[in-house]
C-alpha positions in Angstrom: 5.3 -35.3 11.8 6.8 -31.8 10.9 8.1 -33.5 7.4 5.0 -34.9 7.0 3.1 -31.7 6.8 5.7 -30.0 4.8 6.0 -32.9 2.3 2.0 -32.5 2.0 1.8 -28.6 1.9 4.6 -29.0 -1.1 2.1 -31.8 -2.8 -0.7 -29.4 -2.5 1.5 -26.6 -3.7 2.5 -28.5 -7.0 -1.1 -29.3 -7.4 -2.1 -25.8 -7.2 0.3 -24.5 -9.4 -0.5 -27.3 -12.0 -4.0 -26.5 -11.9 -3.6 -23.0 -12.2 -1.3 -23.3 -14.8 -3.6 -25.7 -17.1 -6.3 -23.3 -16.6 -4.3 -20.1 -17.3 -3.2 -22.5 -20.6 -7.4 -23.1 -21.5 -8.6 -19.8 -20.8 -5.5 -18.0 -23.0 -6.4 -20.9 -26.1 -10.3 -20.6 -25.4 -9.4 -17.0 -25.9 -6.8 -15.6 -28.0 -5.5 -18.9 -30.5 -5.5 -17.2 -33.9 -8.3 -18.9 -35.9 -10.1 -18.7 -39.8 -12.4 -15.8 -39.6 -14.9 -17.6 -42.1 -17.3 -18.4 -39.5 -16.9 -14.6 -38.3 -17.7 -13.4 -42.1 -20.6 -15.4 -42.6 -22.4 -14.0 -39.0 -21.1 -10.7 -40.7 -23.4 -11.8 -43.9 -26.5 -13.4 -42.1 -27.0 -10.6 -39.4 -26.1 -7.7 -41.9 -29.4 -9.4 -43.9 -31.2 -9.5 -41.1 -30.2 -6.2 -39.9 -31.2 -4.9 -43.3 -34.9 -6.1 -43.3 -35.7 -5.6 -39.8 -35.0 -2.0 -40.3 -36.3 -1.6 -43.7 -39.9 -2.3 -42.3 -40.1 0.5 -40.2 -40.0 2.1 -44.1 -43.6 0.9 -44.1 -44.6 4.1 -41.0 -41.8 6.0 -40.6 -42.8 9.2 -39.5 -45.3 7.3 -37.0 -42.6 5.9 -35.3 -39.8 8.3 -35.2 -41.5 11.1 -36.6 -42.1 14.6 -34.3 -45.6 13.1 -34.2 -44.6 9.6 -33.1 -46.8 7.5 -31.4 -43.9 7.6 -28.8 -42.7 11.1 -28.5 -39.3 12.4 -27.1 -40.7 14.0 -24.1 -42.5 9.5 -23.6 -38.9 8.3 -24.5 -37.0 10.3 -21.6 -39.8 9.8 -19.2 -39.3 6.0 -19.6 -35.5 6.1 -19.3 -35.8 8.6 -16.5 -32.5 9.4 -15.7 -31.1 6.6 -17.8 -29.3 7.1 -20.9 -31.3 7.3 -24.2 -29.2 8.5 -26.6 -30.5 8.6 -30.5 -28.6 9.6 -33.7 -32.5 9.6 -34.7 -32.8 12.2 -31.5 -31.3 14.9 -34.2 -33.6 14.4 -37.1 -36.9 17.0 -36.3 -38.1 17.2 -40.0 -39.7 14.5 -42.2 -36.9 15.2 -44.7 -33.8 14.5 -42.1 -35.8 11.7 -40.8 -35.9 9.9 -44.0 -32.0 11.0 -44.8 -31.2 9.7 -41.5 -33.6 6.2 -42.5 -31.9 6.2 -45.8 -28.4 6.3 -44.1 -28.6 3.6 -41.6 -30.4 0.9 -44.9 -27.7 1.9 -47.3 -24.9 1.4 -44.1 -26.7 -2.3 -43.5 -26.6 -2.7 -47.2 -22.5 -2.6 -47.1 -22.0 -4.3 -44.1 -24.0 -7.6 -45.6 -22.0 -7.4 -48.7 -18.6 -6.4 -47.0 -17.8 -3.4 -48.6 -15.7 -0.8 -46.8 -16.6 -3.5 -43.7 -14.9 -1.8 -40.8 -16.6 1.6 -40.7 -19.5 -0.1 -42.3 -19.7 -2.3 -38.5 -19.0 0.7 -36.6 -21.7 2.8 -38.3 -24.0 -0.5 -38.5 -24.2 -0.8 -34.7 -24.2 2.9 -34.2 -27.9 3.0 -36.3 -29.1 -0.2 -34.4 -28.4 1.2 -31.0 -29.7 4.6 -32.1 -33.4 2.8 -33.5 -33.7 0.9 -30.2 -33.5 4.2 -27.7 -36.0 5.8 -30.0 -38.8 3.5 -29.9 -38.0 1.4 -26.6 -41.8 0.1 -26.6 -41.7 -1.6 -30.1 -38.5 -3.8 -29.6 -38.3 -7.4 -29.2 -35.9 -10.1 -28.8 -35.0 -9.9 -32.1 -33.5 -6.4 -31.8 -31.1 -7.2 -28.9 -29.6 -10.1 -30.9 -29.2 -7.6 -33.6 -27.4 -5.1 -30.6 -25.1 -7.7 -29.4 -24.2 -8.7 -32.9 -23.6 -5.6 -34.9 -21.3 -4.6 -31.7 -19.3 -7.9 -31.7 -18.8 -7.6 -35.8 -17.0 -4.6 -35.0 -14.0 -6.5 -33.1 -12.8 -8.5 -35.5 -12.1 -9.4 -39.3 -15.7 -9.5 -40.5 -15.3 -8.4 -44.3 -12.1 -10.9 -45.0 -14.2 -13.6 -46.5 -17.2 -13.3 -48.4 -17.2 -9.7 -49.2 -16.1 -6.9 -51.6 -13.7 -6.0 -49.8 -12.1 -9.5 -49.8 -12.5 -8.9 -53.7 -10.5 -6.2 -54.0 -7.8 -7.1 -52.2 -7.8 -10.4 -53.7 -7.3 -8.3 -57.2 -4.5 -5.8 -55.3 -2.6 -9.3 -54.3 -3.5 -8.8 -50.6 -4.7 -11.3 -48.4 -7.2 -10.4 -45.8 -8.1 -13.9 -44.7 -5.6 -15.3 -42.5 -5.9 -16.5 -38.8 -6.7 -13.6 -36.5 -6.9 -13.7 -32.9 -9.6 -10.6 -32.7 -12.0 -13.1 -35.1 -11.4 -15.3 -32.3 -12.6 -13.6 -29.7 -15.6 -12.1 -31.4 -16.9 -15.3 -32.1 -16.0 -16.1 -28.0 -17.9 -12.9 -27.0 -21.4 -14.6 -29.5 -21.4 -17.6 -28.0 -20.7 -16.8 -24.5 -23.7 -13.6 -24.8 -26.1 -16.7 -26.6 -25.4 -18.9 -23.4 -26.2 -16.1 -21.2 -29.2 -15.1 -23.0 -30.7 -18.1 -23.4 -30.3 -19.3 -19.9 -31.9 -15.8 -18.8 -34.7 -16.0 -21.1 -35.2 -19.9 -20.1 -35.5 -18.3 -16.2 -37.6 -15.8 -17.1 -39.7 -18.2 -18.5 -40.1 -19.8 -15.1 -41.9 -17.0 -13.8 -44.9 -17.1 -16.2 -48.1 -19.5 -15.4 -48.3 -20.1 -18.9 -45.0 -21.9 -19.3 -46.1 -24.4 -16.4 -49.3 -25.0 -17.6 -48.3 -25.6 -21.3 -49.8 -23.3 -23.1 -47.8 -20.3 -23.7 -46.5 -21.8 -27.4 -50.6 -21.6 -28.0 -50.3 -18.1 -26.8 -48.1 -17.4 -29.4 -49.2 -18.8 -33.0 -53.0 -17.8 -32.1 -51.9 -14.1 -32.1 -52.9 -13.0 -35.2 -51.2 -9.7 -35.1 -47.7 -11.7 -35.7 -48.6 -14.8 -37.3 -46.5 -15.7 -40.7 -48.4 -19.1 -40.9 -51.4 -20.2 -39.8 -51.0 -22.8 -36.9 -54.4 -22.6 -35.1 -54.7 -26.1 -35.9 -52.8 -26.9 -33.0 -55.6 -26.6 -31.1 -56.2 -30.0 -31.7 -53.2 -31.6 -30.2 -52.8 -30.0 -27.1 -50.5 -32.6 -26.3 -48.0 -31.2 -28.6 -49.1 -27.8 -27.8 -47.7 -28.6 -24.4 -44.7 -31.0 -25.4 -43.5 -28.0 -27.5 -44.0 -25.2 -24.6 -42.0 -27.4 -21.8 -39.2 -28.3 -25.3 -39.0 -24.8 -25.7 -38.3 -23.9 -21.8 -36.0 -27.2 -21.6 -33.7 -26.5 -24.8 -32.9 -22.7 -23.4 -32.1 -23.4 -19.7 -29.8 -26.1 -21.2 -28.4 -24.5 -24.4 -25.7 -23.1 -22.4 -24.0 -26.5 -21.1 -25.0 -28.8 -24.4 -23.9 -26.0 -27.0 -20.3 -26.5 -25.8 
């Protein structure tokens, strides 16, 4: 009986060790396998875009905004923190003329990171101005500014200017390549997709917690606010059938997005 148990406890053993093994082995590929950084360079030349124009509409009230004036002032800003941290490069500027220095800074930084030129201190500066523009004006950000967070942070990891950039350019005419297989591009691209899974199955719960989502009618919500309409759909009003296919699609598509991506 005593042979038995040892003769199991050593099965279980090998079986332990194998598994662990096979998942140390997926975890270090998943991870750190060298790979092309062209899918890392072209996330470097879509988000730079977008981080480009997002900021470039706050051109449109500036000093409204940020200004000493603000419709959010300092003294709101640290009283909504509280004892959080809130720091701002934009915290420094205290005259229209640094303001706009500052303003003219962070486009012409956004600028170079979309075309990939000088791309490494171009990321760091990048995410630097989009952290800074978020503290300042906490009540006027949106989803759309936290993807811009995440990204700009994770485009500072790896390779992102050794495709599809000046940079990649000029060292294509010095007889350097920039473009081989790099573990960092790897795991920056790792660190996306795992923060997209996360978010989008958080934003899929949240979801959950508003009557509207239940009831179908929150995608109405949305398109009949004029305030941020691009088209007009108002003439969904007439098929609140798909009014309500495409509110529970919406809520569906996130809470699963992390398991189907993959």
């Amino acid at each position: 009986m005593l042979a038995r148990w040892r003769q199991l406890g050593s099965l279980v053993g090998d079986y332990v060790r194998s598994a662990s093994s096979a998942a140390s082995d997926h975890w270090n590929r998943f991870w750190f396998s060298p790979v092309d950084p062209s899918t890392l360079c072209l996330i470097r030349v879509l988000a730079g875009t977008m981080l480009f124009y997002s900021h470039a509409v706050w051109t449109i009230d500036l000093e409204a905004f940020f200004g000493e004036q603000s419709w959010m002032t300092r003294e709101v800003v640290q009283q909504l923190f509280g004892d959080g941290y809130s720091w701002s490069l934009l915290s420094w500027c205290r005259t229209p003329a640094s303001l706009w220095t500052m303003h003219l800074l962070a486009l012409t930084t956004f600028a170079l990171l979309t075309i990939g030129l000088w791309t490494r201190a171009a990321s760091v500066l990048a995410f630097l101005f989009t952290v800074s523009y978020a503290y300042r004006t906490p009540g006027a950000l949106y989803g759309l500014d936290q993807v811009n967070g995440f990204l700009s942070l994770y485009l500072m990891l790896g390779p992102s200017g050794s495709r599809f950039s000046v940079d990649a350019w000029r060292a294509k005419r010095a007889r350097r390549s920039l473009d081989r297989p790099s573990v960092s591009a790897n795991i920056a691209v790792r660190l996306i997709q795992c923060q997209l899974c996360v978010m989008y199955l958080f934003a899929g719960l949240s979801k959950l917690q508003g009557q509207t989502w239940w009831t179908g009618l929150a995608v109405w919500g949305g398109v009949a606010n004029q305030e941020y309409q691009t088209l007009d759909l108002t003439w969904l009003a007439d098929w609140p059938l798909l009014v309500n296919f495409l509110t529970h699609a919406t809520v569906a598509s996130e809470l699963s997005y992390c398991v189907l991506i993959w």
